[in-house]
C-alpha positions in Angstrom: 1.3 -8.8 -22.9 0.0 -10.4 -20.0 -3.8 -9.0 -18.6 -3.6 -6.7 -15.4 -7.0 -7.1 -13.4 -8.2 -5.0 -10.2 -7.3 -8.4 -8.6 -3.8 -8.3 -9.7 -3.8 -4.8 -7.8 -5.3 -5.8 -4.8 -2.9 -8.9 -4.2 -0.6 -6.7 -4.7 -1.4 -3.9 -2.4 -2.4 -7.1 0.4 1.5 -6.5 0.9 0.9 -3.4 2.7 0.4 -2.9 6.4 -0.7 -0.1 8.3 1.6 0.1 11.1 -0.6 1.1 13.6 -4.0 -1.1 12.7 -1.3 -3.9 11.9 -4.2 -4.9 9.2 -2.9 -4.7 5.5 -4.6 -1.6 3.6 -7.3 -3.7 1.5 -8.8 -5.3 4.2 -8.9 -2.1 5.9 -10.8 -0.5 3.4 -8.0 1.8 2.2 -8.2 1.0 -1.2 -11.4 2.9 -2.8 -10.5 2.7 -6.6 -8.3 0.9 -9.0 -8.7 2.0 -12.7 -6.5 -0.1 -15.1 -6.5 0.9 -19.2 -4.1 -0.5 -21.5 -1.5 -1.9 -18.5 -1.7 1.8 -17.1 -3.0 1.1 -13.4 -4.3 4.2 -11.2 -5.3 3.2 -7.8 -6.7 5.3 -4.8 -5.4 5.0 -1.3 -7.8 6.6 1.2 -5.7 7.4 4.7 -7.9 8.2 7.9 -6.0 11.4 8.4 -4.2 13.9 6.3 -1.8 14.2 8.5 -0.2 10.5 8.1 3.7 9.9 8.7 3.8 7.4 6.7 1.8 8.5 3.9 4.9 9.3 0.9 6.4 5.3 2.3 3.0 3.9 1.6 2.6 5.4 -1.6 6.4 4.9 -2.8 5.7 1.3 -1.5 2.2 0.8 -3.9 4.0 2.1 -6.9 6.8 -0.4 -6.3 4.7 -3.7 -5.9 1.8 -2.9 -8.8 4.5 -1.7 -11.3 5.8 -5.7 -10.5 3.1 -6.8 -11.9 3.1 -8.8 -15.1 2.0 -6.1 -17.7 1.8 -3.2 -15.6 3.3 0.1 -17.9 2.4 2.6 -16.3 1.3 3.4 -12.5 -0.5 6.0 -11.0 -0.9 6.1 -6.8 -3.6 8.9 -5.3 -3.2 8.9 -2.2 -6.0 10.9 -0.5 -7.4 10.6 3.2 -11.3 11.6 4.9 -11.2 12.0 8.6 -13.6 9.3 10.5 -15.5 11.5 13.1 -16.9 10.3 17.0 -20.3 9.2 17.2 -22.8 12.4 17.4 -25.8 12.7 20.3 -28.5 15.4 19.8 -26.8 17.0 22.8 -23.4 17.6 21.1 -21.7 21.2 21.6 -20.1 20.4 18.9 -21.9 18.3 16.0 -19.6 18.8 13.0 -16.5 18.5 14.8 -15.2 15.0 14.0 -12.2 15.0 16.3 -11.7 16.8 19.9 -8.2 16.5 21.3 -7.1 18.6 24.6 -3.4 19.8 24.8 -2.6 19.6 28.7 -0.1 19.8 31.2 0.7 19.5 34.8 2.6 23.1 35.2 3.1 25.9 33.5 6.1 26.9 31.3 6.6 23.6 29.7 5.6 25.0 25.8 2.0 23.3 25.7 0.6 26.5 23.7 3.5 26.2 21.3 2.9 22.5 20.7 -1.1 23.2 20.2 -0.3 25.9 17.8 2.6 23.8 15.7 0.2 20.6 16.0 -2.6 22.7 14.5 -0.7 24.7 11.6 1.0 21.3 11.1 -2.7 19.5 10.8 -3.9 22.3 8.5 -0.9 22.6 6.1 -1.6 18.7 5.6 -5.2 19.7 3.8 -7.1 19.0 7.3 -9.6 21.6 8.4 -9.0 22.6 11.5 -9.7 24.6 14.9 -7.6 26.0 18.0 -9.4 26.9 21.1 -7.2 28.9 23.8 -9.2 27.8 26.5 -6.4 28.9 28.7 -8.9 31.9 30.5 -6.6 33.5 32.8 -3.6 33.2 30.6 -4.3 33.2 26.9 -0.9 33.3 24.7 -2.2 32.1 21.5 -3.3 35.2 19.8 -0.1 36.8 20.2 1.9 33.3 19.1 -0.4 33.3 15.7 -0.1 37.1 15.4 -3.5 38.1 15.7 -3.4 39.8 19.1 -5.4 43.3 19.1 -7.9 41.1 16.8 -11.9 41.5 17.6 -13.8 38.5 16.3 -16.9 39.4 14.3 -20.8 38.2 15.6 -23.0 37.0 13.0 -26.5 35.7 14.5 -26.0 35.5 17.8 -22.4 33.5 17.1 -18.9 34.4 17.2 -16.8 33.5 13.8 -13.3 32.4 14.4 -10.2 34.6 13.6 -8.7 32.5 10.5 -4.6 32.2 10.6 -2.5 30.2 8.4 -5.3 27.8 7.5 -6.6 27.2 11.4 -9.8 28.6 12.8 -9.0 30.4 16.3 -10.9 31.4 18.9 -9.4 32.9 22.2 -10.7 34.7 25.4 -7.6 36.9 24.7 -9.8 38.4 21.9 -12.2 39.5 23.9 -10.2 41.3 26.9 -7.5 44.1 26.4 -4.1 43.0 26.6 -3.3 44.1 30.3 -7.0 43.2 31.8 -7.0 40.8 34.7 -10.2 37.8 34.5 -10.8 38.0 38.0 -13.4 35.0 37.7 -14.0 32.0 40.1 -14.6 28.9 39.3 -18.3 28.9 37.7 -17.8 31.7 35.6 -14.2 30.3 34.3 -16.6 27.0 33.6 -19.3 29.0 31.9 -17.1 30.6 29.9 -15.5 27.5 29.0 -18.6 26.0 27.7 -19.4 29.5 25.4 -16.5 29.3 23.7 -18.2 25.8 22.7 -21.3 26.2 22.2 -21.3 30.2 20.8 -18.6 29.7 18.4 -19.4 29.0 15.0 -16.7 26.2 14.3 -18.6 24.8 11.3 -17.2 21.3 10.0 -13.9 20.9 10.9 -11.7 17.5 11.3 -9.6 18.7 14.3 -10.4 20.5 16.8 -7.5 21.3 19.1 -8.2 23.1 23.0 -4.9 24.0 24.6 -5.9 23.8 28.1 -4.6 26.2 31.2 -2.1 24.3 33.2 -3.2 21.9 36.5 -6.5 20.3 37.2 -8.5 23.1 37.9 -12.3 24.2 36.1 -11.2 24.6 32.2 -9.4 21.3 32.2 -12.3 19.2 33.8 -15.3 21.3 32.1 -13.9 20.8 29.1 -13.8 17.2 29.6 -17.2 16.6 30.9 -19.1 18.7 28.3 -17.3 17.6 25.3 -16.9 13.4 24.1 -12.6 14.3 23.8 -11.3 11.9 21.2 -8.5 11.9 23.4 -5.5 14.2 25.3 -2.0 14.9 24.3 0.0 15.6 27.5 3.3 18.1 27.9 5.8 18.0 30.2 9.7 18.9 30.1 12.2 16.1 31.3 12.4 17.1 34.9 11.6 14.9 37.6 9.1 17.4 39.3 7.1 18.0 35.7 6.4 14.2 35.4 5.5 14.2 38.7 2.9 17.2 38.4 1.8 16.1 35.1 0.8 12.3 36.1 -1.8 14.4 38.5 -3.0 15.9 34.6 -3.2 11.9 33.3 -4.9 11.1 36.3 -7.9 13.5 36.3 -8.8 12.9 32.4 -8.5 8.9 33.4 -10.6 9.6 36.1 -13.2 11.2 33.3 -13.1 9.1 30.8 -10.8 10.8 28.4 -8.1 8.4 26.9 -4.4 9.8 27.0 -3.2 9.7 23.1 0.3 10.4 24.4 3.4 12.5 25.9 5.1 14.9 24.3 8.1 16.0 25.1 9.8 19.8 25.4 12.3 21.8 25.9 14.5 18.8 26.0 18.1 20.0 24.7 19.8 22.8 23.4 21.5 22.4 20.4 25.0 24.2 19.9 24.8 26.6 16.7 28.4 26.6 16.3 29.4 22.9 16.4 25.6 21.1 16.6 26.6 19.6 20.5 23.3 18.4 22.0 23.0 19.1 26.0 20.1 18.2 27.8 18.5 21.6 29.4 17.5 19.9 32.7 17.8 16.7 34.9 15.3 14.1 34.9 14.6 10.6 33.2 12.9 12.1 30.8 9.3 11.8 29.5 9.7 8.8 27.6 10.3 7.1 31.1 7.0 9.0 32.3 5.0 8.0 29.3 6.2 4.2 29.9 4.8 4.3 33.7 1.8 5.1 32.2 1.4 3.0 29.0 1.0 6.0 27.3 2.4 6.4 23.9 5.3 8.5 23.6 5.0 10.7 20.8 8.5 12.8 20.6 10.4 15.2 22.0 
């Protein structure tokens, strides 16, 4: 029988290419073990995020081209992933955070809390460690979309500790105010309490933090951006013609401070018949794939 060696595996796994780096996985660094005993090969694929769409593809594909290999009798693909966190300066709100990513839109009622919660039970269910931040202070839905509403955070040291649903740390202004009570606050309150729900949480180390913004361009959506580094903003908007016009005021602001666009999401796009599974657009409008190609965004789905 023919003698597999770890350079046998790597020519092998050259093969593979990340789709977005457009760099096969050894060169990338992906590749953090290969144990080989008796023609039984176990190899290690490390993934930058948990939360990979192509992760089961890639590991199908590994298996495929080392079991090819002369020799090979058995194979054995782990395919594991460690979040690469931002840079981190003494001033940081936010030093064990490795990723910040704002959830915004141009108007209201386009489902931007619903995508921040799905993204973030979606992150979490993928073995990331993850935070939601309604910083949404005159309008905070996510405590009653994660069921938690009527919830008081506890304090511990002079820090408020997250309320903990379906694997996501959450922290809302809603939690802190009755149900029915108004925040009749101008603007440098809102931004003060913006910042607190920062710098007062106790996040701890998380991969993901997610901050579904309030709607517009007003003091949450631009404090948020100029006291936190934002690895980037996910934009949602329906397919109307007025949404996309609203929301390019949203892109425009976080261009404006230095916050790259990640990419445009898409809602309440179509209804889907129960009876017979007919698709019918819910409103007019080229859609936000158009939008997204205006800007050079990525779109991400709808």
């Amino acid at each position: 029988m023919p003698m597999v060696t770890r350079e046998h595996v790597l020519d092998a796994l050259r093969n593979i290419v990340d789709p977005d780096l457009h760099r096969d996985i050894v060169s990338l660094g992906f590749v953090k073990d290969v144990v080989i005993c008796d023609g039984a090969v176990k190899a290690v694929i490390e993934l930058t995020t948990p939360a990979c769409p192509v992760k089961d593809q890639m590991k199908a594909e590994a298996e495929r081209l080392i079991a090819q290999i002369p020799g090979v009798s058995a194979v054995n693909v782990e395919m594991t992933a460690q979040v690469r966190g931002r840079s981190v300066a003494p001033e940081d709100l936010l030093p064990e955070v490795k990723h910040v990513i704002a959830i915004a839109s141009g108007k209201g009622g386009v489902g931007k809390s619903t995508v921040s919660v799905n993204l973030a039970v979606a992150l979490a269910q993928s073995g990331a460690k993850v935070g939601l931040l309604d910083a949404d202070i005159y309008g905070p839905s996510i405590p009653k979309m994660l069921g938690c509403q009527g919830e008081h955070p506890l304090v511990e040291s002079g820090q408020i500790i997250p309320i903990r649903r379906y694997g996501v740390s959450v922290m809302s202004i809603g939690f802190l105010l009755e149900e029915d009570q108004a925040a009749m606050w101008r603007g440098p309150i809102v931004a003060g309490t913006v910042r607190q729900l920062f710098a007062d949480v106790r996040w701890g180390a998380l991969d993901y933090l997610l901050v579904d913004l309030p709607p517009g361009t007003g003091d949450a959506p631009m404090t948020t951006a100029q006291i936190v580094p934002l690895t980037g903003v996910v934009i949602v908007m329906t397919p109307q013609a007025v949404a996309a016009s609203i929301a390019g005021k949203s892109v425009a602001l976080f261009r404006r401070l230095n916050a790259p666009i990640l990419g445009v999401v898409e809602n309440m796009a179509e209804f889907v018949c129960p009876h017979c599974g007919e698709r019918t657009a819910i409103f007019p409008g080229p859609g936000a794939r158009v939008f997204a190609e205006k800007l050079g965004a990525p779109f991400l789905g709808s």
